[in-house]
C-alpha positions in Angstrom: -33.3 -42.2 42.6 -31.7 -38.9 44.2 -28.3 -39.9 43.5 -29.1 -40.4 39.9 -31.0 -37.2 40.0 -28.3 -35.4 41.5 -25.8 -36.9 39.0 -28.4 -35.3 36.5 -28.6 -31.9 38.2 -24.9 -31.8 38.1 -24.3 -32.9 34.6 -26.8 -30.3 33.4 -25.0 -27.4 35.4 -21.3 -28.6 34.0 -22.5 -28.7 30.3 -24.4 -24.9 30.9 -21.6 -23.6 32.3 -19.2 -25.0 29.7 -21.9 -23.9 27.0 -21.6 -20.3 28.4 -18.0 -20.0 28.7 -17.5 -21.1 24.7 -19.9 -18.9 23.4 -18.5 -15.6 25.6 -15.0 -17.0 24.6 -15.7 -17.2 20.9 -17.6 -13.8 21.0 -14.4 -12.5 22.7 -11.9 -14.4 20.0 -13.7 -13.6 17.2 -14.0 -9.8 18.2 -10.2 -9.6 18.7 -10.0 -11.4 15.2 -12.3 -9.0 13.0 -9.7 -6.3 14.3 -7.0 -8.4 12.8 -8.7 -9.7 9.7 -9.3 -5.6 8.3 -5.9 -4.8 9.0 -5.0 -7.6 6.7 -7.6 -6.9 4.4 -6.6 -3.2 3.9 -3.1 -4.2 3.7 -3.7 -7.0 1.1 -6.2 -5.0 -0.8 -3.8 -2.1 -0.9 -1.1 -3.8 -2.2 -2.5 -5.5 -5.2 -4.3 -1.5 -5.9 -0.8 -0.2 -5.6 -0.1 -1.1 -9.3 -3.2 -1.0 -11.0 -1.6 2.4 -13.0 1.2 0.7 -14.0 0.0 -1.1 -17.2 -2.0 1.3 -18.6 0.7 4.0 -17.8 2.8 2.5 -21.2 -0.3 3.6 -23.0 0.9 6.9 -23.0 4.4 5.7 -24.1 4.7 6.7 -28.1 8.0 4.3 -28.3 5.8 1.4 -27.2 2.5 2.0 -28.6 4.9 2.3 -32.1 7.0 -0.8 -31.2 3.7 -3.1 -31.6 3.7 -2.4 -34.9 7.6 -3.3 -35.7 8.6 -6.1 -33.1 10.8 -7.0 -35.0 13.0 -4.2 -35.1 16.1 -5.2 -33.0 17.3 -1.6 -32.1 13.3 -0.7 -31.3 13.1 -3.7 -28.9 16.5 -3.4 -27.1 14.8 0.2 -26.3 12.0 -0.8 -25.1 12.9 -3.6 -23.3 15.3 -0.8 -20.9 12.6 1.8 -20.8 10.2 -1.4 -19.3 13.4 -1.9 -16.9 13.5 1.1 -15.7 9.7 2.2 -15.3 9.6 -1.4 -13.2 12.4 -0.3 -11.2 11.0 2.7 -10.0 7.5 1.1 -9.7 8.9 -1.8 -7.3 7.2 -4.0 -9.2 8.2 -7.5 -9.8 8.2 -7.7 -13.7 7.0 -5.8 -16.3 6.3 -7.1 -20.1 4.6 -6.6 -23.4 2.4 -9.5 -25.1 1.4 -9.4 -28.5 -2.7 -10.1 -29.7 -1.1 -13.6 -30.3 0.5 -14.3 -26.8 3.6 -13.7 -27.3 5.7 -11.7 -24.9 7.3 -9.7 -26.7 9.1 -7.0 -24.5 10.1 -7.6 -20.6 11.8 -5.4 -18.0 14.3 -8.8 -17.1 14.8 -9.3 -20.5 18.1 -10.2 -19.8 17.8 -12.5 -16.8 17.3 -16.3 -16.7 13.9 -17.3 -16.5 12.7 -14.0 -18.5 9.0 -14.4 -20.2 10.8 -12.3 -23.3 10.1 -14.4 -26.2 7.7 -16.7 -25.1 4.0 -17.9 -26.2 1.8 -16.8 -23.2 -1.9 -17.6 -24.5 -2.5 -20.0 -22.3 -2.8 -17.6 -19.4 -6.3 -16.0 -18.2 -5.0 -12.9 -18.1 -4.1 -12.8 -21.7 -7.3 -13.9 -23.0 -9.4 -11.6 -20.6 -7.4 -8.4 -21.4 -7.8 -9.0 -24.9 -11.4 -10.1 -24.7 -12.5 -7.3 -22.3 -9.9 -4.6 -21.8 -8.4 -6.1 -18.0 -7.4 -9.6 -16.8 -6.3 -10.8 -13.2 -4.6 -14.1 -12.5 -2.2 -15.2 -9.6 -0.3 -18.3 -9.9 3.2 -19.9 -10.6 5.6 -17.9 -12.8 6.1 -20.5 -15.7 10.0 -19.7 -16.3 10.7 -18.4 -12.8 8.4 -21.1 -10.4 7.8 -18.5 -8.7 4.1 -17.1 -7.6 2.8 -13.7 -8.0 -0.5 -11.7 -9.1 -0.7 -10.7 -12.8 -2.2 -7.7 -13.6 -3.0 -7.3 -17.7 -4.4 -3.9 -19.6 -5.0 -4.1 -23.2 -3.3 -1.5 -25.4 -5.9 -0.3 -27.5 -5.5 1.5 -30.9 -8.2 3.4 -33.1 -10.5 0.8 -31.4 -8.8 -2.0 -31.4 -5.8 -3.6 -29.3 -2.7 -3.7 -30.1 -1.8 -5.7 -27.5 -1.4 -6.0 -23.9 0.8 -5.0 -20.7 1.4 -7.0 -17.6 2.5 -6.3 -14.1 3.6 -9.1 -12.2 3.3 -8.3 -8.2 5.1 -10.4 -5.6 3.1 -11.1 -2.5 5.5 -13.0 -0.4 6.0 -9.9 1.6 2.5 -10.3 2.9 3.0 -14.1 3.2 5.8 -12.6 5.7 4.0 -10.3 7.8 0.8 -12.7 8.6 3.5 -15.2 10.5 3.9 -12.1 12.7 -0.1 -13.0 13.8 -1.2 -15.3 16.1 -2.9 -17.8 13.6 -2.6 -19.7 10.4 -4.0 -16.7 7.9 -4.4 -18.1 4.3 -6.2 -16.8 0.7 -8.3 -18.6 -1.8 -9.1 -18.2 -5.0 -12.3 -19.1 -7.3 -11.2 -22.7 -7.2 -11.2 -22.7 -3.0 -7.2 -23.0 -3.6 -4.9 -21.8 -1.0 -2.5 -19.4 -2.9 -1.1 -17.7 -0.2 -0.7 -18.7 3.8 1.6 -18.1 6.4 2.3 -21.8 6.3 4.0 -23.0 3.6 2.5 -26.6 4.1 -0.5 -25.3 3.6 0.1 -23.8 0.0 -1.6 -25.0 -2.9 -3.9 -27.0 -1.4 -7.9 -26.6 -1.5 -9.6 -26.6 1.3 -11.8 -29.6 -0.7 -11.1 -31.7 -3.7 -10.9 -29.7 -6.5 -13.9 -31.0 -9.2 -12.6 -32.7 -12.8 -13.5 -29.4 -14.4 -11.9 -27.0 -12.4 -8.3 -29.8 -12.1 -8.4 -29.2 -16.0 -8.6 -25.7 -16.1 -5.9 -25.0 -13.8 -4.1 -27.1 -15.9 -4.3 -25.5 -18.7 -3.5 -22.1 -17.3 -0.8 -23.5 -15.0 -2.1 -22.4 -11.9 -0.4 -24.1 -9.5 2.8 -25.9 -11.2 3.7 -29.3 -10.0 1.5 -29.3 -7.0 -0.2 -32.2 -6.0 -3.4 -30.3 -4.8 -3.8 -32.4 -1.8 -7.5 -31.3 0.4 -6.2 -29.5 3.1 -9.3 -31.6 5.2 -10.9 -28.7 6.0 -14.7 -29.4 7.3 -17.0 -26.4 8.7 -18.4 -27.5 12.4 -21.0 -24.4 13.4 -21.7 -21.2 12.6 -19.8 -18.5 15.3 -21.9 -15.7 16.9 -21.2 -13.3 14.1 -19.7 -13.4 11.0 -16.8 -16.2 11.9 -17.3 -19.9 11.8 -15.8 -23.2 13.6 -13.9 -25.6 11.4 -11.8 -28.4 11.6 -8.4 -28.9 9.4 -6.3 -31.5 9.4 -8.7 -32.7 12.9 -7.7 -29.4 14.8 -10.5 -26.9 15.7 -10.1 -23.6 14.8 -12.3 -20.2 14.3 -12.3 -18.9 11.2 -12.7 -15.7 10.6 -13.5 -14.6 6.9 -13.8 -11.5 4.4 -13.4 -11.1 1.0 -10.8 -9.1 -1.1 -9.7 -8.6 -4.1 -13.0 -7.0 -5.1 -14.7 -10.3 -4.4 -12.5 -12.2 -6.1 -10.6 -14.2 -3.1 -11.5 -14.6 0.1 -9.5 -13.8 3.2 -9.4 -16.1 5.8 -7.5 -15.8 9.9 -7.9 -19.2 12.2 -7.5 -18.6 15.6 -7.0 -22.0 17.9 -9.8 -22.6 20.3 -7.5 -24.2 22.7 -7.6 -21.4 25.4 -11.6 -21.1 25.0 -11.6 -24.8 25.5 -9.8 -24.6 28.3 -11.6 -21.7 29.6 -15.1 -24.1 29.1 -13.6 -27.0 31.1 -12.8 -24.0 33.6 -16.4 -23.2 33.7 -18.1 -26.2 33.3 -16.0 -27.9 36.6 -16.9 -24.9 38.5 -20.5 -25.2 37.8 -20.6 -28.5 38.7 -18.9 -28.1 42.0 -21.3 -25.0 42.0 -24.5 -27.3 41.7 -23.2 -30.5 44.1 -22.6 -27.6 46.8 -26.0 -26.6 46.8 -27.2 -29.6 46.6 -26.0 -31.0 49.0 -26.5 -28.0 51.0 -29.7 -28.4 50.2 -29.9 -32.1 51.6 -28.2 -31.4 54.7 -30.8 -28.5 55.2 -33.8 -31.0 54.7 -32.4 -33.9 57.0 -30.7 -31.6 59.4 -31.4 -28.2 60.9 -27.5 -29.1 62.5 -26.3 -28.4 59.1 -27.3 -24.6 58.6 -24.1 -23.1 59.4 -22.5 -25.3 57.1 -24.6 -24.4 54.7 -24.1 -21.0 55.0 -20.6 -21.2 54.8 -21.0 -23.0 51.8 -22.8 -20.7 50.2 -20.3 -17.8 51.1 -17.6 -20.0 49.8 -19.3 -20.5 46.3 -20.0 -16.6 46.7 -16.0 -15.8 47.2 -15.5 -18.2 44.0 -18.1 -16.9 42.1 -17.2 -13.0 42.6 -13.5 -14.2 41.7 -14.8 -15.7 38.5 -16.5 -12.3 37.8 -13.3 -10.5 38.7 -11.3 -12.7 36.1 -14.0 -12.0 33.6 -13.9 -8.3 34.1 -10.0 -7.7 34.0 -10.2 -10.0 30.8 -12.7 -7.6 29.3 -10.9 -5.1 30.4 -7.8 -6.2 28.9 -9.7 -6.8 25.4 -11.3 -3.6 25.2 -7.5 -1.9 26.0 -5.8 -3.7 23.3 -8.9 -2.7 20.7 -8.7 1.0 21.8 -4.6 0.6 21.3 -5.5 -0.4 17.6 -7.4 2.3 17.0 -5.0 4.9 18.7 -2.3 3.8 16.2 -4.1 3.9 13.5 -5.5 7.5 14.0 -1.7 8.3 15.0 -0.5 6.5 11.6 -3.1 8.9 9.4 -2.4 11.9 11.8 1.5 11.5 11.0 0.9 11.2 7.2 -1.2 13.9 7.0 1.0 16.3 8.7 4.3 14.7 7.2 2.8 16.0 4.0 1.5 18.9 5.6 4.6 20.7 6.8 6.7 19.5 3.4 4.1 21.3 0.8 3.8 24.7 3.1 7.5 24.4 3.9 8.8 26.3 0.9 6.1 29.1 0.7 6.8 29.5 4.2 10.7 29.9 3.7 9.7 32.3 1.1 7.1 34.5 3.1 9.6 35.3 6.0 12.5 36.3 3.4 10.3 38.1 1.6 8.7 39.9 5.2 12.1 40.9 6.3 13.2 42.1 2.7 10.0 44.4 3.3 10.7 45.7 6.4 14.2 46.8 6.1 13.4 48.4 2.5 10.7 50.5 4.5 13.3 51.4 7.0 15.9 52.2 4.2 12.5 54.8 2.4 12.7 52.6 -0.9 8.6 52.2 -0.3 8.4 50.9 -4.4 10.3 48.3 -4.2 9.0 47.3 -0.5 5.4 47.4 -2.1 6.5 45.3 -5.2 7.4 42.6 -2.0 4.2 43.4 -0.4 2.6 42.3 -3.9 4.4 39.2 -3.3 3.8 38.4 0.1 0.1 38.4 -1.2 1.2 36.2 -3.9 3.0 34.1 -1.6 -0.2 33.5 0.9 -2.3 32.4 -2.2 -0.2 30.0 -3.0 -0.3 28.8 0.6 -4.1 28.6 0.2 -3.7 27.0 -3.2 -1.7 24.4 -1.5 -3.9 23.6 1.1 -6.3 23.0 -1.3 -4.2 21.0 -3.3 -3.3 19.0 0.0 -6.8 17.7 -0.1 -7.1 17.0 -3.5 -4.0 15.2 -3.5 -5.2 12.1 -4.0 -8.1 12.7 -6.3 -8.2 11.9 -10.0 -7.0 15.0 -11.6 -8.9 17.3 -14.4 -8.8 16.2 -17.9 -8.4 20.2 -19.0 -4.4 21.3 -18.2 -3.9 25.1 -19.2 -0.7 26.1 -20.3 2.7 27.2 -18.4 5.3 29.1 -19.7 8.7 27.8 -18.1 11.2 30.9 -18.4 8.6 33.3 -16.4 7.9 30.5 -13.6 11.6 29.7 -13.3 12.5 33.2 -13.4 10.0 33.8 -10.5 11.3 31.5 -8.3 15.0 32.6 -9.4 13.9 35.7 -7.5 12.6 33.6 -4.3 15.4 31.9 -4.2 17.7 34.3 -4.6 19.0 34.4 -1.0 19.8 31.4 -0.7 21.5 31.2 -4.1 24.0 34.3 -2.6 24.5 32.8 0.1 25.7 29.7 -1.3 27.7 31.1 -3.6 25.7 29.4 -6.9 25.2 30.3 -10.4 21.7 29.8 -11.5 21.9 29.7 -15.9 19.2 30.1 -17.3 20.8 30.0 -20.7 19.4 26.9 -22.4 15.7 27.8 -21.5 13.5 29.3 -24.5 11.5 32.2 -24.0 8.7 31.0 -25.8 8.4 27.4 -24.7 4.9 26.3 -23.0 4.3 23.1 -21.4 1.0 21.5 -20.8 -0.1 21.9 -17.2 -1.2 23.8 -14.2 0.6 26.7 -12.9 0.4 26.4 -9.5 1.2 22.9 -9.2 4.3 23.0 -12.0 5.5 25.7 -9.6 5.7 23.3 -6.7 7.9 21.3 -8.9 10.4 23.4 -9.9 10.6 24.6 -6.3 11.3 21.3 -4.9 13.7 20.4 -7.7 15.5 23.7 -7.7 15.7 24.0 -3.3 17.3 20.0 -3.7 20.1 21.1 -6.1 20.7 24.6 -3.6 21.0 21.9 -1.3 23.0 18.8 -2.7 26.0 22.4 -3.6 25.8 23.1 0.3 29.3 22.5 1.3 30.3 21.5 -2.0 34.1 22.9 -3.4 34.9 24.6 -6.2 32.4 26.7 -8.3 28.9 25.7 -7.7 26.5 25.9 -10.6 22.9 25.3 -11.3 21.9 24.9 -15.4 18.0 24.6 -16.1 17.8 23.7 -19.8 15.2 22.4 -22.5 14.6 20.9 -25.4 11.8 19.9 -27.8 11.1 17.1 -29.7 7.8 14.9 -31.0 5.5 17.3 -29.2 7.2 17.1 -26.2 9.5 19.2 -23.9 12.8 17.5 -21.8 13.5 19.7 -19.2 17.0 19.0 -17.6 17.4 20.7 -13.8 21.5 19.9 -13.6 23.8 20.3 -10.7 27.5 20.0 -10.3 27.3 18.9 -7.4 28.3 15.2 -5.5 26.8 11.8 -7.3 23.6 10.3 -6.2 24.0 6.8 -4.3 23.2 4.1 -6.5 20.8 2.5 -3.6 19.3 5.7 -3.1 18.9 6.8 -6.9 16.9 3.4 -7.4 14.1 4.2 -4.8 14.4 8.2 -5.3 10.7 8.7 -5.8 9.6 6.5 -3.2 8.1 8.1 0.3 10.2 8.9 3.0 13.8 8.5 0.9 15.9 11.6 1.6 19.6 12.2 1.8 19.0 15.2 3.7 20.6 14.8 7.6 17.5 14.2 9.9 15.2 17.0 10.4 15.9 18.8 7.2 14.5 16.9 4.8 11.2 14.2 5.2 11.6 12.0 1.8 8.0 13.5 0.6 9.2 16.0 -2.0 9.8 13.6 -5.3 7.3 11.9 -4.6 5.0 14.5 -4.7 6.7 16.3 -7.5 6.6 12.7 -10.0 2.8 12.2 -8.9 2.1 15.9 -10.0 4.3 15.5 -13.3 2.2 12.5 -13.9 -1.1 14.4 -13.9 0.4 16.9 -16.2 1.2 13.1 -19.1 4.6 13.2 -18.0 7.4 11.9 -16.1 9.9 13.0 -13.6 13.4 10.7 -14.0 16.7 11.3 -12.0 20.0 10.5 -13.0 24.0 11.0 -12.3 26.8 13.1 -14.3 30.1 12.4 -15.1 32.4 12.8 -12.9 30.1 15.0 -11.1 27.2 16.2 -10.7 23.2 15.1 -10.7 20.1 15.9 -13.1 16.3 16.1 -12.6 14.7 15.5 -16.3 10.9 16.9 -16.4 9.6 15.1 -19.7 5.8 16.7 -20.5 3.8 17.4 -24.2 3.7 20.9 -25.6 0.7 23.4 -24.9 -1.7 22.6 -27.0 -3.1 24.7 -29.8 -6.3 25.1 -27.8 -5.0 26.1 -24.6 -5.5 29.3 -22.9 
């Protein structure tokens, strides 16, 4: 009867102690993995925002809202067809392409690759139906030419009320596929269907996590979700709830913690696994010590009741299970320890991430009014040294024009990223350009360049905001002063317009060396700079295209022949109304 009750005693303590141990472990696990899981969730949820403009940019596109109603013009598509080329090569994006109100793609920015959409019947897809029935339409799935997967992003062009048809976005989210490997687990997505459509395993693609109904096996069918695939159950069975928001499954037979959150605006859910081998482990840790734990004081305990012989031993028993038991408590509290390090080292790096952005952008917008202010101060100075106190108070006027700006900019800085006022005033091009001829006058001397102003009217007004078109033309002008620095022969700058349609092309040329190819492809992406380190941080055309944007117009770059480089500023006329 005591051995059995012994037995009991013992059995009791190893499954309490194992108990414990799992549920601390998981606690721990699954707090390391909600760190994980809203890094990848901002990441993913980032990059399928990214190009949420990108359709409903061609909206503003005359050529292609007028090329719905003539498709069949040859010359009209061929021009179209490169203008969609080009605005997907600058956007990064994986494809862009026009479909007609009957499915038909009938544009595509790889019009001339195999595998192309151009030309086909797309009806079938969700996203062509929803965009048509509703404005928008989201689908990812299997490219139907290209067998290749991506998230399709649609915006219905509409027209006095009605659409004229639709544009798509095609996004390629391998790149994400690539940096989940780089985590410790299996991290996978699923969509409506419980379909995973993107893991870091590729064994585990296209699979649902249960059999898929009859219903929903015919509908992805007929939109072609997911190809060929057999749509195998991955065998995936939830076990228990976890302390918080994660839960234990099993797939394929192996246990894991899932950890889950949705994205996509609700539409997919996010999902990490983390193996519970080393909590397992840890449990059988706990669990033998706790029965070693319990057998020593019982039979301590015994050899108390049947002899008083036995008390030393006893106490040394106990101070043995003491030593073990503070050494478990030291191995729990460097553990802790070490977990609450590696969540503070998150956190650090991310507020160094936003602290480096912030003042990346920072120093680039104040740079230039900066440059100007301390050329403009010393002009001052030695004018009131020299007694010519007229022309050092028309600087002094300047300085104070200069420091608005500054504060205009640090206003602008925090507005950056908001949508932009639907009421643009009016700028007249000459008097801005001609005010920063004067700015940039020293450095135009001393580089020996020729500013023309020659093809600019005098009475041409753009649609815009002053302040802000000025920060253009600063950064476009200071980038041709610098792509002449060191530069032989005559060095000339030409700033030139023309109108057409109700809108205004201003050219910014330089004669200057030719733009890489590699580099001209990703010029207004962040971070992209020519410039030798320290004199240049890849921020300016950026900036400058996402202002130009605001104004309904676009910012382009391209080479001369032989040499040379030009900045084209495309934006509509001042309207009649403006002030």
């Amino acid at each position: 009867m005591r051995t059995a009750t012994a037995a009991l005693l013992i059995g009791l303590a190893a499954w309490t102690g194992s108990w414990l141990a799992m549920r601390q472990g998981l606690a721990a696990l699954e707090q390391v993995a909600a760190q994980r899981l809203e890094v990848a969730a901002t990441r993913l949820d980032a990059q399928l925002a990214r190009f949420d403009f990108l359709p409903s940019l061609l909206e503003t596109s005359p050529e292609v809202m007028q090329f719905f109603a003539h498709p069949e013009d040859g010359q009209r598509a061929y021009g179209v067809n490169l203008y969609l080329q080009s605005l997907n090569a600058i956007a990064g994006s994986d494809n862009l392409y026009l479909v007609d109100r009957g499915g038909t793609a009938i544009a595509a920015a790889d019009f001339a690759l195999p595998g192309t959409p151009y030309g086909r019947d797309l009806s079938y897809r969700p996203y062509v139906r929803d965009a048509l029935a509703s404005g928008r339409g989201h689908f990812y799935g299997l490219g139907v030419t290209t067998a290749r997967a991506g998230y399709y992003l649609s915006y219905a062009l509409p027209s006095q009320g009605t659409a004229l048809g639709l544009a798509t976005v095609k996004v390629d989210l391998a790149g994400m596929e690539q940096e989940w490997r780089q985590l410790p687990g299996p991290v996978l997505v699923v969509d409506e269907h419980q379909v995973a459509i993107l893991s870091s395993r590729d064994d585990w693609r296209w699979r649902p996590l249960v059999a898929l109904t009859d219903e929903a096996r015919a509908e992805a069918a007929a939109a072609r979700r997911y190809g060929p695939s057999s749509l195998a159950p991955l065998g995936w069975r939830d076990r228990a709830e976890g302390d918080g928001q994660a839960r234990r499954v099993r797939v394929d037979g192996r246990p894991w913690l899932a950890s889950t959150r949705q994205v996509h605006q609700g539409r997919w859910q996010l999902i990490l696994l983390d193996d519970e081998a080393a909590v397992r482990a840890s449990a059988r840790n706990w669990a033998f010590s706790a029965a070693l734990a319990m057998a020593l004081l019982l039979a301590a305990g015994a050899l108390l009741a049947a002899r008083r012989r036995a008390i030393r031993q006893h106490l040394a028993s106990r101070a043995a299970l003491q030593r073990a038991h503070d050494a478990l408590e030291r191995k729990v509290a460097e553990r802790t320890a070490a977990l609450q390090a590696a969540q503070d080292e998150l956190v650090h790096a991310g507020k160094l991430a936003v602290l480096g952005q912030l003042s990346a952008g920072l120093v680039h917008e104040l740079n230039q009014p900066l440059a100007a202010l301390q050329t403009v101060s010393d002009n001052a100075d030695q004018l009131i040294q020299r007694n010519r106190l007229d022309e050092a108070r028309a600087n002094l006027a300047r300085i104070g024009r200069l420091v608005g700006r500054l504060k205009r900019l640090s206003s602008q800085l925090r507005l950056f990223a908001s949508k932009p006022a639907d009421i643009l005033g009016s700028v007249e091009l000459l008097r801005l350009v001609q005010e920063l001829q004067q700015q940039l006058a020293p450095r135009l001397q001393e580089g020996g360049i020729v500013l023309s102003l020659e093809g600019l009217p005098a009475a041409l007004a753009v649609a815009g905001d002053e302040s802000r078109m000025e920060q253009v033309l600063a950064n476009l002008l200071g980038n041709a002063i610098d792509a002449l620095q060191g530069w032989p022969g005559p060095r000339r700058i030409e700033v030139a317009a023309t109108v057409e349609g109700g809108r205004a092309r201003v050219a910014i040329r330089n004669n200057g060396p030719l733009i890489a190819d590699t580099v001209l492809a990703r010029m207004f992406q962040p971070f992209i700079t020519t410039k030798p380190a320290g004199k240049g941080m890849g921020l300016g055309l950026m900036v400058s295209a996402h202002l130009v944007r605001e104004f309904g117009g676009t910012l382009s770059a391209h080479n001369l022949a032989p040499t040379g480089a030009e900045f084209v500023i495309d934006l509509p006329l001042r309207r009649a109304d403006a002030p």
